[in-house]
C-alpha positions, -999 to +999 in steps of 0.1 A: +583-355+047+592-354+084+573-376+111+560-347+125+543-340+094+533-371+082+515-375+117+501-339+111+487-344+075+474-380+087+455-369+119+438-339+099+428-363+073+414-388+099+398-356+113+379-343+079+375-380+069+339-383+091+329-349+082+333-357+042+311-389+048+283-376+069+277-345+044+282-368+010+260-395+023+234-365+037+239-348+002+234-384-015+202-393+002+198-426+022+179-454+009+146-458+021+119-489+033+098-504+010+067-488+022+084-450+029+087-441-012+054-424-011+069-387-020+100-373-032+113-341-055+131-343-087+170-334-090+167-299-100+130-294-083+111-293-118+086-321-105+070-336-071+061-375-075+044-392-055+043-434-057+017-464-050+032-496-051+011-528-054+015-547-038+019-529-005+045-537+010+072-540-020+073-581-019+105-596-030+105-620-071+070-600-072+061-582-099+058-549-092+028-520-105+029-488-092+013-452-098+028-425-101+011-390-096+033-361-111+029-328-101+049-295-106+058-275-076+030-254-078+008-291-075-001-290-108-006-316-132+021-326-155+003-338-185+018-362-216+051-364-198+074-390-214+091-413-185+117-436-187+130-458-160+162-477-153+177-493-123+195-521-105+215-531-076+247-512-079+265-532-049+262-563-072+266-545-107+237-557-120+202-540-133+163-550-131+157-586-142+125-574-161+123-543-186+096-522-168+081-495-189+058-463-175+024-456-191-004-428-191-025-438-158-060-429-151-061-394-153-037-366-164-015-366-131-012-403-134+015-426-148+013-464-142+050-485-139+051-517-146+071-543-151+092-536-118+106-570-103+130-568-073+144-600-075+169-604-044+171-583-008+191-552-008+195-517-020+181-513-052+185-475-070+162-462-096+162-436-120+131-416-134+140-394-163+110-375-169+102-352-200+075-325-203+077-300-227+108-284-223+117-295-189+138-328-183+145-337-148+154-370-132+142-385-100+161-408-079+148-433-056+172-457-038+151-486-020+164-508+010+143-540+006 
């Protein structure tokens, strides 16, 4: 490799280097606030969810209920879905301190969480994997609290 080269290949890379962050970290999502988790779409756009927390705002060692309505695209209800939930704080490799579990809410759209305890400030990413019929699609949430 000559130093013209090296110089060459080096520059383009510091070049394309911003351009590969800003679109993977667009692609990615950012985190969002605590009180700004009120809608969002599934991965592959089966489901829309919308979330309640209580309490409002997300309060830190609290635990945490929330609702969660689940609609298709066309804003109808999805009914007897199964929904699981994991998460954690991947910056400090470690998951929820509780085991929260989701639950049939008040009517068909609804589902209840609970069991959600953010125990320390940060970013904290969830995943919802949620089942109905013979659709499976995940949602991801990623929380700056």
């Amino acid at each position: 490799m000559t130093p013209a080269s090296y110089f060459r290949d080096r520059g383009l890379l510091l070049l394309l280097l911003p351009v590969y962050f800003t679109l993977s970290h667009a692609a990615l999502g950012q985190p969002v606030g605590a009180g700004d988790i009120a809608f969002q779409s599934t991965v592959a756009g089966h489901y829309e969810v919308r979330f309640d927390s209580q309490p409002k705002p997300i309060v830190i060692n609290q635990i945490q209920s929330w609702v969660m309505s689940v609609r298709t695209g066309d804003g109808l209800c999805v009914k007897g879905a199964e929904i699981t939930v994991v998460g954690g704080m991947p910056e400090h490799n470690h998951g929820f301190p509780t085991a929260p579990l989701v639950r049939p809410g008040a009517n068909d759209c609804e589902y209840l969480v609970e069991g959600l305890r953010f125990h320390m400030s940060g970013r904290w990413e969830m995943s919802f994997n949620i089942k109905a019929g013979a659709k499976t699609d995940t949602l991801m949430v990623s929380l700056d609290l």
